[in-house]
C-alpha positions as CSV (number, residue, x, y, z in Angstrom):
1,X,23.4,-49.3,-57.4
2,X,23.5,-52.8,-56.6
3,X,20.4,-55.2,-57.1
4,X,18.9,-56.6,-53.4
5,X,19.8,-60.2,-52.9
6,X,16.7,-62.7,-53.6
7,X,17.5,-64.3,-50.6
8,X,19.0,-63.2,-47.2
9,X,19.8,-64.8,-43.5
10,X,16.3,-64.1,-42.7
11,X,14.1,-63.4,-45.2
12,X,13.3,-64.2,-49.0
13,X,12.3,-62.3,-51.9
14,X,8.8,-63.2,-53.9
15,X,6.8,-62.2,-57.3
16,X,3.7,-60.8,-56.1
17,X,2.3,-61.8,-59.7
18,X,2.1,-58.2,-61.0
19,X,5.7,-57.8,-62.1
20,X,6.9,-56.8,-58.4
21,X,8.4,-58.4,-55.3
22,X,8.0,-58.5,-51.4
23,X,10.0,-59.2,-48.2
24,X,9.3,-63.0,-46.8
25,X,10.1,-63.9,-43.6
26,X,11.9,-67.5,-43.4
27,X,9.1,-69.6,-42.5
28,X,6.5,-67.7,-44.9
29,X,8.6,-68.6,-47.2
30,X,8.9,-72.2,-46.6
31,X,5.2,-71.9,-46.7
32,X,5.0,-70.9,-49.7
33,X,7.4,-73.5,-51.3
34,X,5.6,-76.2,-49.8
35,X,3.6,-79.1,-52.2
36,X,0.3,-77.8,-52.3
37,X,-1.8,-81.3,-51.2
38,X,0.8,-82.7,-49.5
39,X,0.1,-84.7,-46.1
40,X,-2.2,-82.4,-44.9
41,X,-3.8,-81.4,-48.1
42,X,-5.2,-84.3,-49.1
43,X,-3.0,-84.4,-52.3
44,X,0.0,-87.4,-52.6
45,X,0.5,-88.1,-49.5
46,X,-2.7,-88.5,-48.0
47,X,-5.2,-91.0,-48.5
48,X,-8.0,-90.2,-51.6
49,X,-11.4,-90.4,-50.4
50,X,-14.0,-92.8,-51.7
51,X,-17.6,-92.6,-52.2
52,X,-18.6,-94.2,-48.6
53,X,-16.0,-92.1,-47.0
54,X,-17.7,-88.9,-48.2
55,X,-21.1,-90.3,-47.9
56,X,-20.2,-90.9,-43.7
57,X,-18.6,-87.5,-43.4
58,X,-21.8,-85.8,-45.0
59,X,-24.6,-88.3,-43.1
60,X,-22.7,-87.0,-39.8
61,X,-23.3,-83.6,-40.8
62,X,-26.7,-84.1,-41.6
63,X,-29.5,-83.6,-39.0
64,X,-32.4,-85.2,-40.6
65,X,-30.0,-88.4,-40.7
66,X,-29.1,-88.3,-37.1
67,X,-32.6,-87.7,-36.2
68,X,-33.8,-90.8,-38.2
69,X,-30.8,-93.1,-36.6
70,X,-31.7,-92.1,-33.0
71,X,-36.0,-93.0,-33.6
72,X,-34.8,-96.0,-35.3
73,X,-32.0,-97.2,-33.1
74,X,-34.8,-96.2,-30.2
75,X,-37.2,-99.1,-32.2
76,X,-34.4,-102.0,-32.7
77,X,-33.4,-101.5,-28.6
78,X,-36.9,-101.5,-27.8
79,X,-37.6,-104.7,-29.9
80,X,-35.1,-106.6,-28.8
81,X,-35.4,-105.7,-25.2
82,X,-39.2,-104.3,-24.8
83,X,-38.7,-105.4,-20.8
84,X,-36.3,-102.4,-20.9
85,X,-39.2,-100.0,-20.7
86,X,-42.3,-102.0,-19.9
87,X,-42.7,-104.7,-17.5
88,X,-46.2,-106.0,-18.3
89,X,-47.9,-108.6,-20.7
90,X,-49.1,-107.4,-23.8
91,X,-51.7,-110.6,-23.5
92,X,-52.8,-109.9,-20.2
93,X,-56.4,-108.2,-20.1
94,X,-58.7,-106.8,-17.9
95,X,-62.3,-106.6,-19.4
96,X,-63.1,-104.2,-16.4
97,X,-60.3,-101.9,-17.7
98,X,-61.9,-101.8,-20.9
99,X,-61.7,-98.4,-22.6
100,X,-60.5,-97.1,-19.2
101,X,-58.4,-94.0,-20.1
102,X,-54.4,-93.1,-18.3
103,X,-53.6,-94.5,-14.9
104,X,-50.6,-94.7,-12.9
105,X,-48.5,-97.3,-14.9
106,X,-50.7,-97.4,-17.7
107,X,-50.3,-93.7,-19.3
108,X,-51.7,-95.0,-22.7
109,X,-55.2,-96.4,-21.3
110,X,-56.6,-99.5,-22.5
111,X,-58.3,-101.0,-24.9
112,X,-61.8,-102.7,-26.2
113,X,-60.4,-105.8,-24.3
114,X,-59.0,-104.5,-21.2
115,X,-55.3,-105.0,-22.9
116,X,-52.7,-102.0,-21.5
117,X,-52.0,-100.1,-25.1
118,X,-48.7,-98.8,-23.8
119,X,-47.4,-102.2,-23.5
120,X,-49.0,-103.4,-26.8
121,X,-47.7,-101.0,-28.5
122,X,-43.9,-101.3,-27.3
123,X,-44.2,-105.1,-28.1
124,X,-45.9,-104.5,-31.5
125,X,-42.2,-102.6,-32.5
126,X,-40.6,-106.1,-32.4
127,X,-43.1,-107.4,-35.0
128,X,-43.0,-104.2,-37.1
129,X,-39.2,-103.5,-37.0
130,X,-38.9,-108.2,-37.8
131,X,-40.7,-107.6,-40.6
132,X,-38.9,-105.1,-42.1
133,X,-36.2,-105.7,-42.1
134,X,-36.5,-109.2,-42.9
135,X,-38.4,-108.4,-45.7
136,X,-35.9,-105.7,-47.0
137,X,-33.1,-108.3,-46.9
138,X,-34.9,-111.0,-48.8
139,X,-35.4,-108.2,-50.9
140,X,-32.5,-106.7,-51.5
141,X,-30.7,-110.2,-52.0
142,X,-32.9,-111.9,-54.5
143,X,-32.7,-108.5,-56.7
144,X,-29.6,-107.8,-56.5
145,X,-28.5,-111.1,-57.9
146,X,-31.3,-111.3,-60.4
147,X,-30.8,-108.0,-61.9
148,X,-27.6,-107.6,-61.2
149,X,-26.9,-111.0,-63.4
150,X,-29.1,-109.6,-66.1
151,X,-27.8,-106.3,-66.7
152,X,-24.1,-107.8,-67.1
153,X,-25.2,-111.3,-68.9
154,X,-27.3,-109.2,-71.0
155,X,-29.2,-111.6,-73.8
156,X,-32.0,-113.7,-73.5
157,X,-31.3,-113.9,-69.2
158,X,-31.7,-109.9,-69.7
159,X,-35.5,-110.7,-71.8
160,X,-36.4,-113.2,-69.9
161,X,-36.2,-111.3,-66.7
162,X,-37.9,-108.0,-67.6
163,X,-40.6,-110.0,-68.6
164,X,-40.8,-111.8,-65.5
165,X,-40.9,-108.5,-64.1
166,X,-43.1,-106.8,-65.8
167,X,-45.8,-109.4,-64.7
168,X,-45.2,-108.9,-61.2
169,X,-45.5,-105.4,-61.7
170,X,-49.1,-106.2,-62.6
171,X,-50.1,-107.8,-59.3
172,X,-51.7,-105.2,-56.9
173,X,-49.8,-105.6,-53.9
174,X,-52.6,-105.2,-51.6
175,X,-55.0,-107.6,-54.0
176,X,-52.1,-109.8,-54.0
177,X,-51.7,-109.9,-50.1
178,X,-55.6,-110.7,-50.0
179,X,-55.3,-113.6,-52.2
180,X,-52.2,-115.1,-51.5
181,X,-52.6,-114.5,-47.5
182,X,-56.1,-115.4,-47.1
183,X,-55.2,-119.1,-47.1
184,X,-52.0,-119.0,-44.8
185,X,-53.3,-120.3,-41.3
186,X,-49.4,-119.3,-39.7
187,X,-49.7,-116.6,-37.0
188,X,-45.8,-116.1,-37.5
189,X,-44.4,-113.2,-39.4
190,X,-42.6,-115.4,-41.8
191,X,-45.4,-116.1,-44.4
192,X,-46.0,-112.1,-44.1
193,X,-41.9,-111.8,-45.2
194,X,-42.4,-114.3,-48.0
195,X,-45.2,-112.6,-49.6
196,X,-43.4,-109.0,-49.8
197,X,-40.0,-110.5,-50.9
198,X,-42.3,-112.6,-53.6
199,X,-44.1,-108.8,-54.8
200,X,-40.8,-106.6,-53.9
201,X,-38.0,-107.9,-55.4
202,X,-38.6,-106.9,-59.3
203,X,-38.1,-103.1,-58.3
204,X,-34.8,-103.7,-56.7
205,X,-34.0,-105.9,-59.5
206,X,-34.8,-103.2,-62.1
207,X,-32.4,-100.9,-59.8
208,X,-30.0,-103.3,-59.7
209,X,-29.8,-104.2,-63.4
210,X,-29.6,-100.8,-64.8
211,X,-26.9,-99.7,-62.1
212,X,-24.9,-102.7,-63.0
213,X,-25.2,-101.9,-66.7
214,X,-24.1,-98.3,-65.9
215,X,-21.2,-99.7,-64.5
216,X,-19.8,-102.2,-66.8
217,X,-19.5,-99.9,-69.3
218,X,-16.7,-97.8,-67.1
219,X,-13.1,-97.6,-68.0
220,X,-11.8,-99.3,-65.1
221,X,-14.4,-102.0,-66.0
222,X,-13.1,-102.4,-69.5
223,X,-9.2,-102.3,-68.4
224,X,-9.6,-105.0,-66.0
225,X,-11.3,-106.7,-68.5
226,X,-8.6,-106.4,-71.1
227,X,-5.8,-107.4,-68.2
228,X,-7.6,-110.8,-68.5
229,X,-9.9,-110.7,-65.0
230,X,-12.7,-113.4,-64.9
231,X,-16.2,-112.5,-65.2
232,X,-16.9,-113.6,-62.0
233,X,-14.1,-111.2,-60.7
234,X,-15.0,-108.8,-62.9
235,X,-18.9,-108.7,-61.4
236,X,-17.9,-109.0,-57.4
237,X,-14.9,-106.6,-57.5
238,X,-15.3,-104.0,-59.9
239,X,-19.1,-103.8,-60.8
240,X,-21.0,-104.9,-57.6
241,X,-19.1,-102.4,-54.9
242,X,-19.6,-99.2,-57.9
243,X,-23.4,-100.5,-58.3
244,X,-24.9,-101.0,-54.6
245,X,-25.2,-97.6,-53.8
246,X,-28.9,-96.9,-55.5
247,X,-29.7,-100.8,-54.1
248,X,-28.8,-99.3,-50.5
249,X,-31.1,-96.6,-51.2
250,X,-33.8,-97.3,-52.5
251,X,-33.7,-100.9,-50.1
252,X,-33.5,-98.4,-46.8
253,X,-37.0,-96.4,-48.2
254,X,-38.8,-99.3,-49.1
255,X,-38.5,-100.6,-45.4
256,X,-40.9,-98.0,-44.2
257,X,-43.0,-99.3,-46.5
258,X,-42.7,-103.0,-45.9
259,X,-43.5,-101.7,-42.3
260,X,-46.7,-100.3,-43.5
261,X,-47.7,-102.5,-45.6
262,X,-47.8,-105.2,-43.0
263,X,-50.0,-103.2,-40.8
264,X,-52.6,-102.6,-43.3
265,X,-52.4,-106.5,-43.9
266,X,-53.1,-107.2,-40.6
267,X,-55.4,-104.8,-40.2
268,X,-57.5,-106.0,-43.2
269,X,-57.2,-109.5,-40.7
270,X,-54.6,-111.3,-43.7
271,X,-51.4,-110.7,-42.6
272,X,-50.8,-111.5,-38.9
273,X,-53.5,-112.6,-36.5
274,X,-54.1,-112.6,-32.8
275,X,-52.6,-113.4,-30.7
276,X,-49.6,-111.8,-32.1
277,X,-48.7,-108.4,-31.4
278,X,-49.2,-105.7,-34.1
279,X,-50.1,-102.1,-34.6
280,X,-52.1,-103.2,-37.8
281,X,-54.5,-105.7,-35.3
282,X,-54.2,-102.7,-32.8
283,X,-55.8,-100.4,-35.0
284,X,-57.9,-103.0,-36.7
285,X,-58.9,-103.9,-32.9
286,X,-59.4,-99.9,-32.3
287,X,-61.5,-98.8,-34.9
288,X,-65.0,-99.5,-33.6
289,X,-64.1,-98.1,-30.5
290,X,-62.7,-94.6,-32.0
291,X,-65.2,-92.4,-30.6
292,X,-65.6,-93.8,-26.8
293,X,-61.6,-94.7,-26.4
294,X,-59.8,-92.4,-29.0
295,X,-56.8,-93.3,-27.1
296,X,-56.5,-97.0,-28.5
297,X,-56.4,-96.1,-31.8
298,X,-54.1,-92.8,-31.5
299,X,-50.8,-94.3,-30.0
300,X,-50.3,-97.3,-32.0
301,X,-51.2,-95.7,-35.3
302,X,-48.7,-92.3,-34.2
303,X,-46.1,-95.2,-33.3
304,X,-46.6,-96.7,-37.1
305,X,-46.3,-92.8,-38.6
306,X,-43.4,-92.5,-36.5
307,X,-41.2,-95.0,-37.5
308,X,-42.3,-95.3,-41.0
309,X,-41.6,-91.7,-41.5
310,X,-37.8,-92.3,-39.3
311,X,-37.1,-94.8,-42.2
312,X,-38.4,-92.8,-45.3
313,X,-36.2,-89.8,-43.7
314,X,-33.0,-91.9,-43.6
315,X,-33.7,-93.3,-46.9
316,X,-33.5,-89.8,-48.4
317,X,-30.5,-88.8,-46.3
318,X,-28.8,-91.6,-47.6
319,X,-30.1,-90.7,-51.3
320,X,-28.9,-87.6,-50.9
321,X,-25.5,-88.6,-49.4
322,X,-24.7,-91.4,-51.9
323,X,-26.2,-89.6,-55.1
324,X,-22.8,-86.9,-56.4
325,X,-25.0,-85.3,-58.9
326,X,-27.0,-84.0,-55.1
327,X,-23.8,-82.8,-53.8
């Protein structure tokens, strides 16, 4: 009896693995002989993913992320353009209105002054979201290129650094605020900035430093190194775009703290001063006053937990997102 043909005008013949065969139709078994990865397997002839890639495609997946963005993208529209939702004067008071609770157009109240605590505390975003971010940048640069430069250079750069560190490590930051702030007469926010990026970079130099020595001692690292690349090429194209990722992260926590750090400034009456705008002089402002107007101290203290806490959650999103060994 004559053995079936393996292949036919419409079909094929295929192992089934345990020493047998089965009928194919035509296209099956195209299917089959197709490169697995192929164009749409992500395999040669699609594009590999990188780290950011992944990290995008798992922060869009993420609802704690997109709930963070939203509060925070809320804040930065509402410091920018606080006339958007509120079209009074956060300096305008009314010393008959004092402790007056909710009204028509004023749903917050007011305060010990008469001042509308709605409106105060949609202008005190601008100062709060200005210093943090400011802040976070100063921080994140100065570290970066300290402690990135350490961990590669290495040596006596590398000493003399985590020295340096280690005695601003010492400094109570609050202690350190008192002191150094106490004799700033500035009502701008900028002498508030200077003083964290003076106490905050030495952490993100630390992370910087030891992620940069992580990466220099890669194989791509050493084979670029070997094809001759300069260290200058060697630090801003190989090392610094592997090494930013726990800089990013730990950078997008600390804002929330920068945030509340400056409101406990200004409320201990050292960071900012009237008559600038802040939740910190807000709650400073509303303490005495806690048990006849509860009202001026609750909304611009749940406005400071609010975005502090939108911050710290994106932080850890992007932790989690950026870090493989979470995955």
């Amino acid at each position: 009896m004559p053995e079936p043909s393996s292949q036919g005008p419409r079909g094929a013949v295929a192992g089934t693995g345990m020493g047998g065969t089965m009928d194919l139709a035509a296209g099956e078994a195209a299917t089959l002989e197709r490169v697995p990865g192929g164009p749409a397997g992500g395999g040669p002839g699609s594009r590999p993913r990188s780290l950011w890639s992944d990290a995008w495609r798992d922060l869009r997946r993420n609802p704690v992320f997109l709930l963070s963005a939203l509060v925070i993208l809320f804040l930065v529209l509402i410091s920018v353009w606080p006339s958007a939702i509120t079209s009074g004067n956060p300096l305008d008071c009314d010393l008959a209105k004092a402790q007056d609770g909710s009204s028509p157009g004023h749903p917050f109240g007011f305060d010990g002054q008469g001042c509308d605590v709605y409106t105060r505390t949609v202008y005190g975003a601008r100062t709060s979201v200005t210093v943090g971010v400011c802040a976070t940048l100063g921080v994140a640069l100065l570290g970066s290129v300290l402690g990135g430069l350490a961990g590669f250079y290495g040596g006596a750069w590398d000493a003399l650094l985590s020295r340096i560190t280690d005695v601003f490590f010492a400094i109570p930051v609050v202690l350190g605020g008192l002191v150094l702030l106490s004799v700033v007469t500035s009502n701008t926010v900028w002498p508030v900035v200077g003083f964290m990026v003076l106490l905050g970079w030495p952490q993100i130099s630390r992370i910087a430093r030891g992620s940069v020595i992580t990466a220099r001692q890669n194989d791509y690292v050493q084979a670029a190194r070997a094809l001759g690349a300069s260290p200058a090429r060697l630090l801003l194209r190989h090392i610094a775009p592997n090494a930013v990722a726990p800089v990013i992260v730990v950078a997008t926590i600390a804002l929330g703290t920068y945030i509340s750090l400056e409101a406990t400034l200004s409320y201990l009456g050292v960071g900012l001063k009237p008559p600038s705008v802040s939740w910190g002089i807000d709650i400073s402002a509303a303490s005495p006053y806690i048990r006849n107007a509860p009202h001026a101290l609750l909304w611009p203290s749940g406005a400071l937990a609010i975005t502090v806490l939108a911050f710290i959650m994106l932080g850890d999103a992007v932790r989690d997102a950026l870090d493989p060994k979470l995955r």
